[in-house]
SEMITI-798658 format. One record per residue (C-alpha): residue in one letter; z, y, x. Coordinates in nm, 2 decimals. Layout:
BEGIN
{A,{Z,Y,X}}
...
//
This chain:
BEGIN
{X,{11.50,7.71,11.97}}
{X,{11.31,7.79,12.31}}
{X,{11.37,8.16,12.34}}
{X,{11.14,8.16,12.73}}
{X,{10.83,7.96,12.79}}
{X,{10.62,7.97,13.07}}
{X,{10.60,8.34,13.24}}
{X,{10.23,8.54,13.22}}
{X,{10.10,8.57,13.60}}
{X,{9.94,8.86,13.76}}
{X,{9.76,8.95,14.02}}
{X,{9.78,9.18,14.28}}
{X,{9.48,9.35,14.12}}
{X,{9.54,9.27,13.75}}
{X,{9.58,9.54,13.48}}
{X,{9.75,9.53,13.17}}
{X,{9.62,9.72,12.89}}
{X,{9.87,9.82,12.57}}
{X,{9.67,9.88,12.25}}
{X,{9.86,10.17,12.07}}
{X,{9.78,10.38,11.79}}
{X,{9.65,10.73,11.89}}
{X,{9.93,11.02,11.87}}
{X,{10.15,10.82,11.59}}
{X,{10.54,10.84,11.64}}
{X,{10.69,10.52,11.48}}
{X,{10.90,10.23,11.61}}
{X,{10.59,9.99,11.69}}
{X,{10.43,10.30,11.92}}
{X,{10.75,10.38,12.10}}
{X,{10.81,9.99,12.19}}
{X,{10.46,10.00,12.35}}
{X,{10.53,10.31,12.58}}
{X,{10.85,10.16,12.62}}
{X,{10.69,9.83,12.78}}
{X,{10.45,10.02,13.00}}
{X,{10.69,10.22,13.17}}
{X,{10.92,9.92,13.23}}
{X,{10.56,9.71,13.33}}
{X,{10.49,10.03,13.61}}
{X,{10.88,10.05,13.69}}
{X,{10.84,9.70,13.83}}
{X,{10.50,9.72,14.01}}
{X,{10.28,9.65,13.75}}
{X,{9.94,9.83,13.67}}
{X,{10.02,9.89,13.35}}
{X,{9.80,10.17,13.12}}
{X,{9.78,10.28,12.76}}
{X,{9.47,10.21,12.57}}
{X,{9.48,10.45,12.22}}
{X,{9.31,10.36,11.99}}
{X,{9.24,10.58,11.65}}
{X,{9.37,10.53,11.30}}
{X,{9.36,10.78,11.05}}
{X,{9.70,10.94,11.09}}
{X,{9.59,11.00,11.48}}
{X,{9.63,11.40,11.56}}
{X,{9.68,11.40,11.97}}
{X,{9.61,11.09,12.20}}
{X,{9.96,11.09,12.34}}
{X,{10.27,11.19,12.09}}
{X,{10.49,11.47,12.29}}
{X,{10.83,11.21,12.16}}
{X,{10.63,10.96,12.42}}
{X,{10.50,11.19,12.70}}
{X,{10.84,11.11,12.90}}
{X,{10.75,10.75,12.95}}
{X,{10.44,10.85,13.20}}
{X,{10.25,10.61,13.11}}
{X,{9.88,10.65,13.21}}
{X,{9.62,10.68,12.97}}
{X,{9.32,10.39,13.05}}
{X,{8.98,10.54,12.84}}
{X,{8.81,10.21,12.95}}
{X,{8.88,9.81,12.99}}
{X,{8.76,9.63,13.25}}
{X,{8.67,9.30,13.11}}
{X,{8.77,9.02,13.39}}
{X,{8.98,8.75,13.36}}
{X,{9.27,8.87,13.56}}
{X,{9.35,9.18,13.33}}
{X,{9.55,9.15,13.04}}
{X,{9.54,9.34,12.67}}
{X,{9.85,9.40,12.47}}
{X,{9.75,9.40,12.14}}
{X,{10.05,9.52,11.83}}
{X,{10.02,9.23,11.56}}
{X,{9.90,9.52,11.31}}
{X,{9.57,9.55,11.57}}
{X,{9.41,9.21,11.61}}
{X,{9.00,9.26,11.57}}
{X,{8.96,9.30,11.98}}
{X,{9.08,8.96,12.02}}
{X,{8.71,8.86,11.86}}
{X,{8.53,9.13,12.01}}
{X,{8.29,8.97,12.29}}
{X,{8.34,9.34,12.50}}
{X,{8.69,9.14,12.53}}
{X,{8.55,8.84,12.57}}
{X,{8.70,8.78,12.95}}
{X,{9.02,8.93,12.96}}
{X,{9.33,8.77,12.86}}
{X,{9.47,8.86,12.57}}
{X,{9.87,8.89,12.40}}
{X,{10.02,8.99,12.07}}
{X,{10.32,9.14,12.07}}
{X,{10.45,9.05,11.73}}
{X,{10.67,9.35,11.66}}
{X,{10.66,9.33,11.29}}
{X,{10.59,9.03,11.08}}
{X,{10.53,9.19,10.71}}
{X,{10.32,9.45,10.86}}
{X,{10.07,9.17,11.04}}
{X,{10.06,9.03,10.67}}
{X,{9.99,9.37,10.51}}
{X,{9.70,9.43,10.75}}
{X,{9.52,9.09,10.69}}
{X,{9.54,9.07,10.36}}
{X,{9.40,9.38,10.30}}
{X,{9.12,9.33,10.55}}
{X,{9.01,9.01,10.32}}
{X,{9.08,9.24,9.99}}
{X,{8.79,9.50,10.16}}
{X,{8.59,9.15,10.28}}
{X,{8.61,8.89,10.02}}
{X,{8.31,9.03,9.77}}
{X,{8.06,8.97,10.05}}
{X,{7.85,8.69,9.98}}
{X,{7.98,8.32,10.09}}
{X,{8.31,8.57,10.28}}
{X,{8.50,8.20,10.31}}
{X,{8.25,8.03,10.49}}
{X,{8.13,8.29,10.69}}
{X,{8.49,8.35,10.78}}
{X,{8.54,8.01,10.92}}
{X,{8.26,8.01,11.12}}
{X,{8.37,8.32,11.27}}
{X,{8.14,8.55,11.09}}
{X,{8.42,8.76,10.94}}
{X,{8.72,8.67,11.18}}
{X,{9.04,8.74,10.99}}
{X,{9.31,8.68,11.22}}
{X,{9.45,8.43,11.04}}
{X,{9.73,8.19,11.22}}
{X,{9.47,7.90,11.18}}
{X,{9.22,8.12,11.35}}
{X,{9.48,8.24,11.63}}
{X,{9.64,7.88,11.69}}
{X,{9.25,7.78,11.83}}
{X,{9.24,8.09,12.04}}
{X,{9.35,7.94,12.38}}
{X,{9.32,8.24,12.58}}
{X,{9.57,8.43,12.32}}
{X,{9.97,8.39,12.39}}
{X,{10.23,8.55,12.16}}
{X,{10.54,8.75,12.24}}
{X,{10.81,8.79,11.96}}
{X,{10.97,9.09,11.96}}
{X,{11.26,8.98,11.73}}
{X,{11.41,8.61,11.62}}
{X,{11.24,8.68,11.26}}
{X,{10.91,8.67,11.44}}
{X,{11.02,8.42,11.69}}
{X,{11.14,8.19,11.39}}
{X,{10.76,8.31,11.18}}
{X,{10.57,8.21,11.48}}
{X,{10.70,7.89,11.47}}
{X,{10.72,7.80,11.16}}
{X,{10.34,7.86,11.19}}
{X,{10.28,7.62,11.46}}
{X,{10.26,7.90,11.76}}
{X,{10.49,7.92,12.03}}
{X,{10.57,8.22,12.17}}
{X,{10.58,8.28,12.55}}
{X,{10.90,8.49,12.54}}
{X,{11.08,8.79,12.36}}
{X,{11.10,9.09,12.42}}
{X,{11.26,9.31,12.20}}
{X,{11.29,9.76,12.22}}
{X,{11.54,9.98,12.32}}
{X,{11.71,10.28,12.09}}
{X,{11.61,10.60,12.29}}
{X,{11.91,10.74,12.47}}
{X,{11.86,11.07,12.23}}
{X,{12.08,10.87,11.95}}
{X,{12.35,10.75,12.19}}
{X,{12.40,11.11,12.34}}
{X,{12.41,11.24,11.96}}
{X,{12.70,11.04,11.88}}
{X,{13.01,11.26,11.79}}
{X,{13.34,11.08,11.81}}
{X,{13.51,11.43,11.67}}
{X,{13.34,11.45,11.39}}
{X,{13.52,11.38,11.08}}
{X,{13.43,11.09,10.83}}
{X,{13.32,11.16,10.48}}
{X,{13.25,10.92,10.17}}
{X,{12.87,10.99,10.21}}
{X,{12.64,10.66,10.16}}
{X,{12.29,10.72,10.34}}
{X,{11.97,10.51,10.30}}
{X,{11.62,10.51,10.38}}
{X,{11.42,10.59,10.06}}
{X,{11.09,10.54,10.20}}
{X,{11.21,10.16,10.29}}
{X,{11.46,10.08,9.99}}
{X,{11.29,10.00,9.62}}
{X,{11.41,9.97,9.26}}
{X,{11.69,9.77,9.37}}
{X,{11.88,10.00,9.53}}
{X,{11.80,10.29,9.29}}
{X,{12.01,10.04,9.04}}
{X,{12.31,10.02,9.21}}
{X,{12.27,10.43,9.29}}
{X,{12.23,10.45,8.89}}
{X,{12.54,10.26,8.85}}
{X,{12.77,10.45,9.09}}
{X,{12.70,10.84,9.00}}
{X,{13.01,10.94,9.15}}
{X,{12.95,10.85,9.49}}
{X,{12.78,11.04,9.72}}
{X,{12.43,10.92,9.87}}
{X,{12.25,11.10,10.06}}
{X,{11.89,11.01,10.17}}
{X,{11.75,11.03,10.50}}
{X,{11.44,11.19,10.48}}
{X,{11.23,11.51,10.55}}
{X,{11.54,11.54,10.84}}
{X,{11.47,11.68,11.22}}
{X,{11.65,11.44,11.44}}
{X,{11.90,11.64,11.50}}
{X,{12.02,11.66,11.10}}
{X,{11.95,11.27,11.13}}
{X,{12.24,11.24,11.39}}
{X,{12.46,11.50,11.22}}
{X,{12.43,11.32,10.89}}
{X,{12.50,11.00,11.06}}
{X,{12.79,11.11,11.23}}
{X,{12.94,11.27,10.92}}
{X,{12.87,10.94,10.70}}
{X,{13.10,10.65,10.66}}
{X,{12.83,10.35,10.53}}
{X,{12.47,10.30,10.56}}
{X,{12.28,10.11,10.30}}
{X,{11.92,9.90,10.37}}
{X,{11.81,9.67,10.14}}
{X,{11.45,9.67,10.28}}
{X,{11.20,9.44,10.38}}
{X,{11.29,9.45,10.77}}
{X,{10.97,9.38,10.90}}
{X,{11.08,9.37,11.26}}
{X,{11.42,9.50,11.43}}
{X,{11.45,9.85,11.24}}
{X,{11.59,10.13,11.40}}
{X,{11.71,10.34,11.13}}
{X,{12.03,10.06,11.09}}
{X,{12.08,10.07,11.46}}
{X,{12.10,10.44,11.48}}
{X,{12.39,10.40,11.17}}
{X,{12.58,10.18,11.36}}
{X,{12.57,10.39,11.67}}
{X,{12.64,10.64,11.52}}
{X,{12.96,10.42,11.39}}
{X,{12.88,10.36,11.03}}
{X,{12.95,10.08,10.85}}
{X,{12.67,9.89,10.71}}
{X,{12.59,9.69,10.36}}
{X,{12.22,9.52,10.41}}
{X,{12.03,9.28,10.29}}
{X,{11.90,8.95,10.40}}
{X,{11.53,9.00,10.38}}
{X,{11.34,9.04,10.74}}
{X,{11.51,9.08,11.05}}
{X,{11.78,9.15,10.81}}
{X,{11.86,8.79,10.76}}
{X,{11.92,8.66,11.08}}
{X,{12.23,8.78,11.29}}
{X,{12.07,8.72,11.60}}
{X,{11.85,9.03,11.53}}
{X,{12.15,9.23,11.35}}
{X,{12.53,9.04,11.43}}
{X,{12.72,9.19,11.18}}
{X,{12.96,8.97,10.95}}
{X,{12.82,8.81,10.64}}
{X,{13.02,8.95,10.38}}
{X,{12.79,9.28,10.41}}
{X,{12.50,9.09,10.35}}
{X,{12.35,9.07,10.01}}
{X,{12.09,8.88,9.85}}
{X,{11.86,9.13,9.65}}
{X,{12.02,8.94,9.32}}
{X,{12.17,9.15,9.02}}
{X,{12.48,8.91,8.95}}
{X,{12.58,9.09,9.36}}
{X,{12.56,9.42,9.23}}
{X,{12.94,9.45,9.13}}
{X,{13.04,9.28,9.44}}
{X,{12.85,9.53,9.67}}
{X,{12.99,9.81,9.48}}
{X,{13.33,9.63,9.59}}
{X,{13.23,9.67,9.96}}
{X,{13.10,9.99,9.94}}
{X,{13.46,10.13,9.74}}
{X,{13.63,9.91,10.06}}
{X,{13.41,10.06,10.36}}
{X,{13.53,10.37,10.17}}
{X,{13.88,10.34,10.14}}
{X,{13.93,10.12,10.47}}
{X,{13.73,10.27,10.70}}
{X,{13.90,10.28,11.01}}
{X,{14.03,9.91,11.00}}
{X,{13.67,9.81,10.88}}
{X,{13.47,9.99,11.12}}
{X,{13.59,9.75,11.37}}
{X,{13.37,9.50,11.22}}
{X,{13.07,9.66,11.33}}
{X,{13.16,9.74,11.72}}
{X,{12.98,9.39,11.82}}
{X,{12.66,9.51,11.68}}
{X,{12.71,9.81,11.85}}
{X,{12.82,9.72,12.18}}
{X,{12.47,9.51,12.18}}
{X,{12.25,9.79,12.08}}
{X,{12.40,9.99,12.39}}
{X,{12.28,9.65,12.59}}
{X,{11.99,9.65,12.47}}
{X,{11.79,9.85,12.77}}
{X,{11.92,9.58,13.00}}
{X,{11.81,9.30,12.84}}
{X,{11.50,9.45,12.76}}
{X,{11.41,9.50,13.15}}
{X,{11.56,9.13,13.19}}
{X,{11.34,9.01,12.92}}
{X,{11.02,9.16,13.06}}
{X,{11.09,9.05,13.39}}
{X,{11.07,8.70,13.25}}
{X,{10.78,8.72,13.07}}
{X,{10.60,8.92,13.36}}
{X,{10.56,8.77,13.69}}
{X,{10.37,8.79,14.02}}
{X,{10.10,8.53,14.09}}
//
């Protein structure tokens, strides 16, 4: 599979736009102010363009003020600029203000892209004749039909699941480029602490599945991670000996990174990003399909990640030792996809 394809030029006068949601602090906004300060670092006029959604408070979120990232309130609309657009923010590609300037998607999450259209044709499809209208470009859904004609769009993946989804739908991608963890989790790692049966998982991203095997295990101890400051994040990381995620993985999450670095070991699933050990390299035998006849074999592992903890841990230092890479190849990766005309 080509991971790089030809580089994006730029000019000595070009500038290069990143479409980000207005004062929202998630994975998808921190990867954005993560690429314009690495865009500036190496000489690049690189700005952010926030745009509004309804969970918007501030323009810039105080977590994101340290990249220094300048704030653009305006495009200028030639063709040696660029727009980044996040795959969840897709309607300037049609918008004729944009109609000159080259355009990108940085594909950070695949389920997410899929969420957002199909909703937008849910709100769309009542309108008289929506289908035909649609293809003729009437009501442009960005549908991968509809983005495979658009010559003047290239993709980026930001993980091999999208890498493998853009594909499989007939688009290459003209690199990848994935994030970085903040150093915040790696200087909150405590080597003293001490170990404790604890099983933490993400509510918010887990579903009936995993309440099932919590039902069937009363005696352990799970703990969720929510409505936590960082800082009880990394101490109840630190303290716990396994993480749990049998989520959708719509890109490269970070809540299973920060468990690992913070040396837990890790049961998952194999949906998303999940599935593909290039994205997370940890052995197979704590990966599960979402199937009930695994049930009694995951509540094996968990009883062994328990009882065997410091032989089994080593299992996971591969995955870790990548995620403290992961800066590096990041700049690597940018500087690939990013070059001077």
């Amino acid at each position: 599979m080509k991971q790089q394809l030809n580089p994006i030029e730029c000019y000595a006068d070009t500038k290069i736009y990143l479409f980000c949601p207005a004062g929202y602090a998630t994975g998808g906004p921190e990867a954005l102010h993560q690429l314009g300060a690495q865009l500036r670092a190496i000489g690049f006029n690189a700005f952010m363009y926030y745009y509004t959604t309804p969970d918007s408070v501030d323009v810039v979120h105080k977590n994101y003020e340290k990249y220094q990232v300048p704030v653009a309130d305006a495009l200028e609309n030639n063709s040696h600029n660029i727009i980044i657009l996040p795959e969840t923010h897709l309607a300037p590609i049609f918008d004729k203000a944009h109609k000159q300037i080259r355009k990108i998607i940085w594909w950070l999450s695949v389920v997410n892209y899929h969420i957002i259209q199909n909703g937008l044709i849910n709100s769309l499809k009542h309108k008289n004749f929506f289908w035909l209208r649609n293809y003729f470009g009437r009501y442009p859904t960005a549908s991968f039909a509809r983005l495979k004609r658009h010559k003047d769009v290239w993709h980026i993946s930001h993980s091999w699941y999208s890498q493998v989804h853009l594909l499989e739908n007939g688009i290459e991608p003209v690199g990848r480029i994935s994030d970085y963890m903040n150093n915040a989790f790696f200087d909150s790692v405590d080597q003293t602490a001490a170990k404790e049966n604890i099983v933490i998982y993400n509510p918010v991203k887990n579903d009936k599945f995993l309440e099932q095997i919590i039902s069937l295990t009363p005696t352990l101890n799970w703990m969720p991670i929510k409505d936590m400051t960082p800082a009880q994040v990394a101490t109840t990381m630190n303290k716990a000996k396994l993480y749990i995620d049998f989520g959708f993985h719509p890109g490269k999450e970070r809540m299973p990174r920060e468990a690992c670095i913070m040396h837990c070991c890790m049961i998952i699933g194999k949906n998303g990003s999940a599935a593909y050990a290039e994205d997370m390299p940890i052995p197979e035998r704590y990966r599960f399909d979402k199937n009930e006849d695994q049930i009694a074999e995951i509540i094996i592992r968990i009883n062994q990640c328990f009882e065997n903890y410091d032989i089994l841990i080593a299992d996971f230092a591969p995955y870790r030792e990548a995620l403290y890479n992961e800066q590096q190849e990041f700049e690597a990766a940018v500087k690939k996809v990013f070059v001077k005309a």
